[in-house]
N, C-alpha and C positions, 0 to 999 in steps of 0.2 A: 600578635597573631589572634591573641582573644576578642581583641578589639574586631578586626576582620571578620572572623568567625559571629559575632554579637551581629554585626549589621547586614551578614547573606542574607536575609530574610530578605533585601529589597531587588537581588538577582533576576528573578523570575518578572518583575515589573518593571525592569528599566526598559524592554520595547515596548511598553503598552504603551506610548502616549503616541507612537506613530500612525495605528488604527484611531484611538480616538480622537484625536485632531484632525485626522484625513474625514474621518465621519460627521466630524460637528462641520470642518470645512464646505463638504458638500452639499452641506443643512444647509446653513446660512450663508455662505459665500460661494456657491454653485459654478460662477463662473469665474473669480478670481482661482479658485480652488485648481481647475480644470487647465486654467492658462500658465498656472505655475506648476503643473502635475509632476516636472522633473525632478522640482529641487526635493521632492520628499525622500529620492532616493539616496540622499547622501546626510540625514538625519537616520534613518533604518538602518545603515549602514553605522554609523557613529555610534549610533547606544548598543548595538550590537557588538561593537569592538569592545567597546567598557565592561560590556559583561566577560568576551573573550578573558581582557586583562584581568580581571579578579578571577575568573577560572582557573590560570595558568598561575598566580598567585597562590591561590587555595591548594592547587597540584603540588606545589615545590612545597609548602607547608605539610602535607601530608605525608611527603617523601622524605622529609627531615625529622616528623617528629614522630608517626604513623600515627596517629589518633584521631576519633571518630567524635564529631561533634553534634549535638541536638539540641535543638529548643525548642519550647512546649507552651503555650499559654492557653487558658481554656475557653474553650468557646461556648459552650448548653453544659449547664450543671444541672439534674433532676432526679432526685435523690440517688438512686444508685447507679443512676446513669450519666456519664461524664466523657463530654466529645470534646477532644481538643486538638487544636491546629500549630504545625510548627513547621519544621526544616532540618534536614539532617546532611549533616556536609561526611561524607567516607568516601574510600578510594573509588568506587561503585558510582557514586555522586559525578564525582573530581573529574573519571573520566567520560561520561556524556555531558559534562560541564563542554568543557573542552572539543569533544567532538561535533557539538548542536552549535557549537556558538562558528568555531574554522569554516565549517564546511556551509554555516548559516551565511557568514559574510561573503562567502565567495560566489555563492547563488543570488545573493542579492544584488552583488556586483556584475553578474555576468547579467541578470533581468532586468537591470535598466537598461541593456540593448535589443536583446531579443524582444521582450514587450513593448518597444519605445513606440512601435507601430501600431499600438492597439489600441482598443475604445476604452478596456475595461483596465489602463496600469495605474489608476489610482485607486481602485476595488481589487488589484492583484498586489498589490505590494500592504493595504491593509490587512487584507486575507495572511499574507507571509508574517507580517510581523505578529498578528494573532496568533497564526501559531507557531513561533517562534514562544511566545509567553508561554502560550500551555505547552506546552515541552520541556520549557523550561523549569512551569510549574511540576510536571511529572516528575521530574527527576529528583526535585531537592524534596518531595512528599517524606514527613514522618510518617502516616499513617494509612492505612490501606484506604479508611473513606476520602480523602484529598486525593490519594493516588487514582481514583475512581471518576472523583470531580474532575481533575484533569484530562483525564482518558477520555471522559466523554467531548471533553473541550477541542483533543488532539481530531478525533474521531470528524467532530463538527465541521474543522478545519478541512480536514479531507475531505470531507463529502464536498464542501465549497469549490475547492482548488480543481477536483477531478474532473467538476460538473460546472469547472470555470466559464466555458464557451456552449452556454445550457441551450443556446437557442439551437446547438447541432443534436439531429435525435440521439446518435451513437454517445455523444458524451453526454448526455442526462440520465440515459439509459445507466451507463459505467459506474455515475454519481450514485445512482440508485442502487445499484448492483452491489457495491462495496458498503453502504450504508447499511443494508439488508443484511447479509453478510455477515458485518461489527457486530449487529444488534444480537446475534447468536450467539457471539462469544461475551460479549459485552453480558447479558444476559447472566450466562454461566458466571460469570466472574463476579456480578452480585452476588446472587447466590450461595455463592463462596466466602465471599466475606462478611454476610448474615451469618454463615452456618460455623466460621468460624469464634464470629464475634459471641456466639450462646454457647461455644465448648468453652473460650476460655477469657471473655468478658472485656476484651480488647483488642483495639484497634490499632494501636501502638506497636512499631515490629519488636522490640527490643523486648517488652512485656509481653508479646504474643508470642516468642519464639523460645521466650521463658517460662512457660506457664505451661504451652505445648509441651515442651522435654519436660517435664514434669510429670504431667497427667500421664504422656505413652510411657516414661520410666517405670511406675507405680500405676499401669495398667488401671490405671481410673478414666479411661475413656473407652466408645464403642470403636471400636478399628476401623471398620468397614463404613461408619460414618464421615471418620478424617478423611478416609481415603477419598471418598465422594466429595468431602469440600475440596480438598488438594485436587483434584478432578476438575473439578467445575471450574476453581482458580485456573488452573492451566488453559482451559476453554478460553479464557480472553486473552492469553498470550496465543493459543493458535490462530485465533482469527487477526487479531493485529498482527502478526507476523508471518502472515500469510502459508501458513503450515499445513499440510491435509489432515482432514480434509475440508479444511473452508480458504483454501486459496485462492479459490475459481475467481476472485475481484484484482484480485492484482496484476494481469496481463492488460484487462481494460482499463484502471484505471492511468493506463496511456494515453488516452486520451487528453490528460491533462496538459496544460504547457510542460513543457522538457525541463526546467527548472523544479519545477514542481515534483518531475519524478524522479530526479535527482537529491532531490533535499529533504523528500518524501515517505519515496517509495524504495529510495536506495541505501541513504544514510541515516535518518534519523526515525521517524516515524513507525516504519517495520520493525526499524531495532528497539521499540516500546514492548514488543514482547518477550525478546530477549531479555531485556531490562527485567521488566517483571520477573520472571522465571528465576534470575540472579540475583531480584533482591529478595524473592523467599523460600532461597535453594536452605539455607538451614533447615526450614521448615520441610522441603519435597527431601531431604537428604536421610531423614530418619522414616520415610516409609519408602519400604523399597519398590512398591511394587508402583508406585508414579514416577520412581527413578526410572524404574525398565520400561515406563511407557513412554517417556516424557522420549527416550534415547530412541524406541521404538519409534514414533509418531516424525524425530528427527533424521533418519536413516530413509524410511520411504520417502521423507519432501527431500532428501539428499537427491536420491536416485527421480525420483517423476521430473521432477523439477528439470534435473540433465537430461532427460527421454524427450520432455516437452520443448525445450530449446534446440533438437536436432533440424527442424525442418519450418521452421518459422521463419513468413520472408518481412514483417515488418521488425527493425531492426532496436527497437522500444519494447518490443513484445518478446524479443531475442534475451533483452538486458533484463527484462523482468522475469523469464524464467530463469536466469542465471541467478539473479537475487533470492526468488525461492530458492532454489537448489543450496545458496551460501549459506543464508539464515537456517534452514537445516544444518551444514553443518555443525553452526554454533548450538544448536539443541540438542544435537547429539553430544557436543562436549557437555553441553550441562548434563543431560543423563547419563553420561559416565562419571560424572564429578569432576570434569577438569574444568575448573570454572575458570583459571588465569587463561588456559588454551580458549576458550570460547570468547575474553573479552578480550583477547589479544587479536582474535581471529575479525573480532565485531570492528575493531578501530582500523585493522588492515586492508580491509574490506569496501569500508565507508570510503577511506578517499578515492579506491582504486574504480569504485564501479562508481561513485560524485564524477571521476575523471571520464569514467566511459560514456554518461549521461549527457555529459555537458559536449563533449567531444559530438556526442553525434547529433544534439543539438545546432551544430556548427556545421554538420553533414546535411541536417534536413535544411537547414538556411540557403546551405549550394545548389540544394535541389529542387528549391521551391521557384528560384531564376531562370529554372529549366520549366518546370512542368508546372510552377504554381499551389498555391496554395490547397493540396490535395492528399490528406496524409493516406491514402490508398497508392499514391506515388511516390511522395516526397518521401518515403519510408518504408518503401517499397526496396528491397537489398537487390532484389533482380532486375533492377532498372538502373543498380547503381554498376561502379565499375570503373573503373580507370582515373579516381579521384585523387590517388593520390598526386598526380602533375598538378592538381587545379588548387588541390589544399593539404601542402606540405606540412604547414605544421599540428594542422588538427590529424594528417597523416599518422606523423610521429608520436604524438599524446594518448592516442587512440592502441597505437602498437604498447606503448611503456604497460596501460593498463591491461590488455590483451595476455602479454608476458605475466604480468603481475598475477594475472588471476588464473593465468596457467598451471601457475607454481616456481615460475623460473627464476632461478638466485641472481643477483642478493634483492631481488623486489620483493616490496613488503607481504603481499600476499604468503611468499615461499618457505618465511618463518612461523605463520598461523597453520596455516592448512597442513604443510609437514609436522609439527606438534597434536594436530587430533590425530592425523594419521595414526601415528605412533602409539599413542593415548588408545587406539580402536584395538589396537595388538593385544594388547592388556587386558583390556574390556571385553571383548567376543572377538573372536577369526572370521564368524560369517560375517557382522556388521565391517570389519574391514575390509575384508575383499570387497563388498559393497561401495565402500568409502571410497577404495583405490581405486575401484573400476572409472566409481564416478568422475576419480579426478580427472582419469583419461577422457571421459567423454565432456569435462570442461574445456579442455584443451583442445579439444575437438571442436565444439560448438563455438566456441570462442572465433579461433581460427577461421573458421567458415565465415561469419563475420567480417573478421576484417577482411579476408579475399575478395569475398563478395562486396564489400564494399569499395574497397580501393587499387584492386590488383588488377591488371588486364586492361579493357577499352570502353568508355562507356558504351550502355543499351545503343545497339544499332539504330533506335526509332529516333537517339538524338544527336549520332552523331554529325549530320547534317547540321544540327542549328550553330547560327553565325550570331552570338552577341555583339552586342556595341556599346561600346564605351557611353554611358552620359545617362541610359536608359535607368529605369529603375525598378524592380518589382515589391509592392507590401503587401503583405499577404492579407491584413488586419488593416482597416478604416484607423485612421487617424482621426482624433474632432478635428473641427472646423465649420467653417462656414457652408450653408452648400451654394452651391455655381449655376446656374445656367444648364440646361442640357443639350448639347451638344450634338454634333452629327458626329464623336465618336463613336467609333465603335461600342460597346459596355457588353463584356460577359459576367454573367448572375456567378453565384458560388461557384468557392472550386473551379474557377481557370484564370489560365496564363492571360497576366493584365500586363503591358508597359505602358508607362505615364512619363508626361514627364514629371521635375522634379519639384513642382509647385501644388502637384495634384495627387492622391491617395487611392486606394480604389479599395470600396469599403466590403467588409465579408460580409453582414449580412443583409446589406441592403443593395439597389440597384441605383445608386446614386455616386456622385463625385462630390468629395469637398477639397476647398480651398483650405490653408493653412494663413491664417493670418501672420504676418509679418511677424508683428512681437512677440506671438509663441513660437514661431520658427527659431527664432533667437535663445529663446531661451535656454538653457541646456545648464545642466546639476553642476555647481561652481564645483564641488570635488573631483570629478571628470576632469573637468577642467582645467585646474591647477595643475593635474598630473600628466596634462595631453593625451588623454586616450581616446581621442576622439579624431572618429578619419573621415572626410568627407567623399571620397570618391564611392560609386556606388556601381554595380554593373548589373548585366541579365545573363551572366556566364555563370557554371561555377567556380566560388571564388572564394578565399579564405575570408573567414570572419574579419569584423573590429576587432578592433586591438581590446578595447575594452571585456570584447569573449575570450578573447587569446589569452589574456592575464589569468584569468583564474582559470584555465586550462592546466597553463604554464606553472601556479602555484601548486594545483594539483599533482602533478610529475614529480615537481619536485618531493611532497611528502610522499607517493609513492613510491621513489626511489629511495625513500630516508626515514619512510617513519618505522622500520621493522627494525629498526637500530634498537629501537627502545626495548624488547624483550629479545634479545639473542640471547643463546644460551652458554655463551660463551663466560664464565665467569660472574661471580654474585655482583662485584660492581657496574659492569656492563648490564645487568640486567634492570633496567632501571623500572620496570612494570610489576617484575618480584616482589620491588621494594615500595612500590607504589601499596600493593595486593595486599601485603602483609597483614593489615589488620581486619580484613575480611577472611583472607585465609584462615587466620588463628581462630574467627570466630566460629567456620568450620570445621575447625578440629582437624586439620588436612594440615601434613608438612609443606614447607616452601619448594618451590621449583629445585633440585638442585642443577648446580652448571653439568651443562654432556660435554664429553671429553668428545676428540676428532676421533678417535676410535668407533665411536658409535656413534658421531654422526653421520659420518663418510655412509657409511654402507645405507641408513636410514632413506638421506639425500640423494643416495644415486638411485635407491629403489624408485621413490617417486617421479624424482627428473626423469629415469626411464619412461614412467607411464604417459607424463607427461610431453615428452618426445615422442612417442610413438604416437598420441592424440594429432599433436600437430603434423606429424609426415605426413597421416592418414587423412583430415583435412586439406593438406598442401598436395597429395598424388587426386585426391577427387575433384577439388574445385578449382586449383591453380591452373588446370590446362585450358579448363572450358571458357574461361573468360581471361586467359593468357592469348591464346591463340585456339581459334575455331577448327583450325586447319589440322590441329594437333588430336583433338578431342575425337575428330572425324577417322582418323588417321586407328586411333585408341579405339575406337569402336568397330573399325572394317578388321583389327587385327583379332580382337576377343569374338571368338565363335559364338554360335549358339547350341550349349551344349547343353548336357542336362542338368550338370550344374550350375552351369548359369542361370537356368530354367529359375530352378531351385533359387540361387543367389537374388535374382533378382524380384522373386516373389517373397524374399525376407525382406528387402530394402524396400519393397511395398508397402509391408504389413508395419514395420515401421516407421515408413515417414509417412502411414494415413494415423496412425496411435498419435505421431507427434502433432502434425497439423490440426488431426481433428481435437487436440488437448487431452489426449487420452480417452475422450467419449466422456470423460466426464461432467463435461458442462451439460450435452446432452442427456447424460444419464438423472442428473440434475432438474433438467427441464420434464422429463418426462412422469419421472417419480414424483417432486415434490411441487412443482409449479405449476404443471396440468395436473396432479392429484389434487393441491390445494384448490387449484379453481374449479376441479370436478363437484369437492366438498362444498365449495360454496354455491355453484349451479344446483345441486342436493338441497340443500339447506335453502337457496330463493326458491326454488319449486315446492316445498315443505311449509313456507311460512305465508308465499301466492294461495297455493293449494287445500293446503289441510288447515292453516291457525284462520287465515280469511275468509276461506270455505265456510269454514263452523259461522263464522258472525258473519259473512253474509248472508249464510243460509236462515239464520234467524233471521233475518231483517227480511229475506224474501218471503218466509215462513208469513211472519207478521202483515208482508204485503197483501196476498194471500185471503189471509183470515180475515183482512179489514174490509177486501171487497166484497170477501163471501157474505160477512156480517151486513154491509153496507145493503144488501137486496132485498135481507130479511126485515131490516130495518125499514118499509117503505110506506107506510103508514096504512094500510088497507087491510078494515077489519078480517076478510075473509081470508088474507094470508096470517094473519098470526090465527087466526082459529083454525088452518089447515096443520101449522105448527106446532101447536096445543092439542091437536088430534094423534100428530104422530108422537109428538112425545109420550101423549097416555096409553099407545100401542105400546110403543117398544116399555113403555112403564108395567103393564098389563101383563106383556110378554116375557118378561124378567120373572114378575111375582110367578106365575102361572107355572114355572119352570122349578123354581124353587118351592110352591105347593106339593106340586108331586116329588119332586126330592123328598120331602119331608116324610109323605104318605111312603113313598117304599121302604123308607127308614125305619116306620113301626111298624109295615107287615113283610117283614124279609120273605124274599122265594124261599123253599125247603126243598 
């Protein structure tokens, strides 16, 4: 084990060599590079497995022995100053080892087919394994300046992947918008780890979290200073983990490919601020008053986050406020202290919304055969409808996670979320009823969701269209050669293109290319070997390749199985307990104990109730209307117009304009700091045009001026300088003459 532990240091760097091969490839061998683009995705896939296997290694070692490892070597030595770099393998470590690396390989396996039609999958698959590294790098950091280094590396990563398709305005805009955003929190979170590093001269958690309880024990520090770095520290876990109030970037950054916001924006990336938060809750544990905000700050993105997914029709935009809404709750476990409930809640989570992500990746694919490459469509929920005949099993995958994030047993979600519940009892009654209402309105929005997505008949506008077998649509230019142009037809962006299956139709250009033969052929030997590869293609909706189906289908399964791991049914069953242990102990916090059926029974049917009622109440609103038309019509000739309906239905306004418009807060956003800032800065150009150019122009026009005036007097003709000479000795005359009599009334004063 020691041996093991001695050489983790090379975890974090075994994907790097897939970015910089891919990069020197394109340097130097441009078109070899391009023509084998496939096979890189089954070496990202490989060194990613290798890390998996020593993660789950390093997991069973931790669970056997509970002990916490660190290595240290120093980096800048300067007299009192000493910055060193290392790795710290604890159960904290073990399990975002483990969940970046599962839920890393399945994205990458599922992106060699959705991107397989793009220009840009040899710059999307270096992007991925890049930040696969700094992720990787985040998590095994001993000390907050590496932890920093990496964040920005994670940070960089996202802005790339968001702002992947930059030639569309909306997604450069998003890339920006999120980048802008980070830099807020990112900002704070320097600040914080300066202002720590001058209380207690380290960077090191172990030495920092020792030196802390020290000084607040024996009241050797200013309070209200910690409190301000523990402050500013949390500032970079809200804006990575999209918390209010700086979330406003994570509904846009949809815009990115579906993979991306899945591996992203769902499982790994947002839960960097979690991560933080967890690894220096010792430190937020012994000030209360960042405990009660940290729980505060997670209770509001509980509840907004469920407000803002009520009435959203792009169904990316649906998942991503469900993901705010999640990550809340695990903040709020942190500021109660249940720190097992909150990483139990983080790993339950991750695969169930990885599975909702990719699932509806496999929705926008069916949809794009319809209407094209148009995510104002293909993403559009009120256009969809009746899918599940066309795509059974992303049907199925899509409902397992739906369930899961409901709350409903025994799927993994139903063991996290009912433990903060519980956990909220304890802590405050109002943040609970909070929590529980929310959970209804999960199950709620959820549900809406899937109806709208699969239940019923597709949009009237297409159920007219007649696919055919043989056709094909790509959303995304393939390379290749270009062709001849043609007396086909060609629409520009954004529409429905069929080709055949020799020809590509590119997104951002108006052009056709040819695939040459021997890149046609080519395709990633690991696909291959395993047959995941289907050739037929259609213009219907149609379930995915196999190749998306699989990690679909892996997903299900850990959502059906991974809550096994913390039940709380008995200390050997709880196998996360026993994982925790040495974090716990470092808290000073007892272990989980087992709940007996007595007190789960009643806990369990509390929430399954709210839960139930979420989902009726989505099933009596949206099941009819796209079940049957005739039904809905029926439902509205029988309900009056009374005064309470008056009433009802000027609530169900004011609500779904709060949720559509995002609460107003992105406007409120725009108006206050974006047109202020740009007011300050039209102030400020007018100020420095004005007043700072003014002044030195005005000298220079001054000098203009004088030089001509000078220039007349200058003219060489005696009679003008003797008329000059004349008035000078006037007004010389007339000065003295003034100051004579001054003088004179001086020595005879009137009387």
């Amino acid at each position: 084990m020691e041996y093991t532990y001695q050489y983790s240091w090379i975890i974090p760097f075994i994907p790097l060599p897939v970015p910089m091969l891919i990069g020197a490839g394109l340097l130097l061998f441009p078109t070899a590079t391009k023509n084998l683009r496939r096979v890189w995705a089954f070496p990202s896939i490989l060194l990613l497995s290798i890390v998996m296997i020593l993660s789950v290694y390093l997991s069973i070692q931790q669970i056997n022995r509970s002990s916490i490892y660190q290595y240290l070597w120093s980096w800048t030595i300067n007299n009192d100053f000493s910055l060193e770099f290392g790795y710290l393998i604890d159960p904290l470590t073990s399990i975002m080892l483990i969940l970046i690396t599962t839920v890393g390989i399945l994205v990458l396996f599922y992106s060699d087919n959705y991107m397989s039609h793009d220009q840009g999958y040899l710059r999307f698959f270096a992007y991925l394994s890049f930040f696969n590294t700094s992720m990787l790098g985040l998590v095994t950091s001993s000390n907050l300046i590496q932890i920093y280094i990496f964040w920005e590396l994670v940070g960089m990563c996202s802005y790339l992947l968001i702002g992947f398709w930059f030639t569309r305005p909306i997604a450069a805009t998003a890339c920006q918008k999120a980048f802008v955003t980070n830099r807020v929190g990112d900002f704070g979170l320097l600040l914080g780890i300066l202002g720590l590093y001058w209380i207690t001269g380290s960077f090191e958690f172990r030495d920092l979290f020792e030196i802390f309880n020290n000084l607040i024990y024996n009241n050797e520090v200013n309070l209200l200073f910690v409190t301000l770095c523990s402050f500013l520290l949390f500032a970079g876990a809200v804006a990575k983990s999209a918390q209010f109030p700086l979330h406003v970037w994570l509904p846009d950054a949809m815009e990115g490919p579906t993979p991306i916001s899945a591996l992203i924006h769902a499982a790994t990336m947002v839960a960097a601020g979690i991560f933080l938060v967890a690894r220096l809750l010792p430190l937020f544990i012994i000030i209360p008053y960042i405990m009660n905000f940290i729980s505060l700050i997670g209770i509001i993105t509980v509840l907004l986050g469920a407000t803002l997914a009520l009435a959203q029709k792009d169904i990316k935009r649906s998942l991503a406020y469900s993901t705010m809404s999640q990550l809340g709750y695990m903040m709020l476990a942190l500021g109660m202290g249940s720190y097992r409930a909150a990483l139990f809640h983080l790993i339950t989570h991750a695969y169930s919304k990885a599975l909702l992500f990719l699932g509806s990746g496999s929705i926008i694919h069916s949809m794009e055969s319809i209407v094209g490459y148009s995510p104002d469509k293909s993403q559009n929920m009120v256009l969809m409808g009746g899918l599940k005949k066309h795509v059974p099993i992303t049907k199925t995958a899509f409902l397992v996670g739906t369930l899961s994030l409901c709350g409903i047993p025994p799927l993994a979600c139903f063991w996290s979320k009912d433990e903060i519940l519980n956990d909220s009892w304890l802590y405050s009654p109002i943040f609970a009823i909070i929590a529980c209402s929310t959970a209804g309105l999960t199950a709620f929005y959820m549900f809406r969701v899937y109806l709208l997505t699969f239940e019923g008949h597709l949009n009237v506008q297409f159920q007219n269209y007649s696919g055919q077998k043989g056709s094909c649509f790509y959303s995304i230019s393939l390379w290749g050669k270009e062709i001849p142009k043609t007396s086909k037809k060609r629409f520009r962006l954004l529409t429905l293109l069929a080709m055949d299956n020799n020809e590509r139709a590119s997104f951002f250009w108006n052009k056709t290319y040819k695939i040459d033969g021997n890149v046609k052929n080519i395709i990633s030997p690991f696909l291959t070997t395993i047959s995941f590869r289907t050739k037929n293609t259609f213009s219907y909706p149609h379930e995915s390749d196999n190749t998306m189906i699989f990690p679909i289908f892996l997903l299900v399964l850990f959502t059906l199985f991974v809550g096994v791991i913390g039940i709380p049914f008995g200390i050997d069953l709880d196998i996360l307990s026993k994982l925790l242990n040495p974090s716990i102990n470092l808290l000073h916090q007892n272990s989980k104990n087992s709940v007996n059926w007595e007190e789960f029974v009643p806990n369990a049917s509390f929430s399954l109730s709210i839960a139930f009622g979420g989902i009726f109440l989505a099933t009596f609103l949206y099941k009819p209307i796209y079940s049957s038309l005739q039904n809905f019509n029926l439902l509205n000739s029988v309900v009056k117009r009374t005064p309470n309906r008056v009433l009802w239905d000027k609530i169900i306004n004011v609500i779904y304009d709060w949720s559509y418009n995002r609460g107003y807060i992105d406007a409120l956003y725009t108006k206050s700091l974006t047109k202020a800032i740009r007011g300050l800065a039209e102030l400020t150009h007018f100020f420095d045009r004005q007043v700072i150019d003014g002044i030195t122009n005005g000298f220079g026009f001054a000098s203009f001026f004088l030089g001509e005036g000078i220039k007349y007097v200058g003219g060489g003709r005696v009679s003008s300088y003797l008329l000059l000479y004349l008035v000078f000795v006037l007004i010389f005359l007339l000065i003295s003459s003034f100051n004579i009599s001054n003088f004179l009334f001086s020595l005879f004063p009137s009387r």
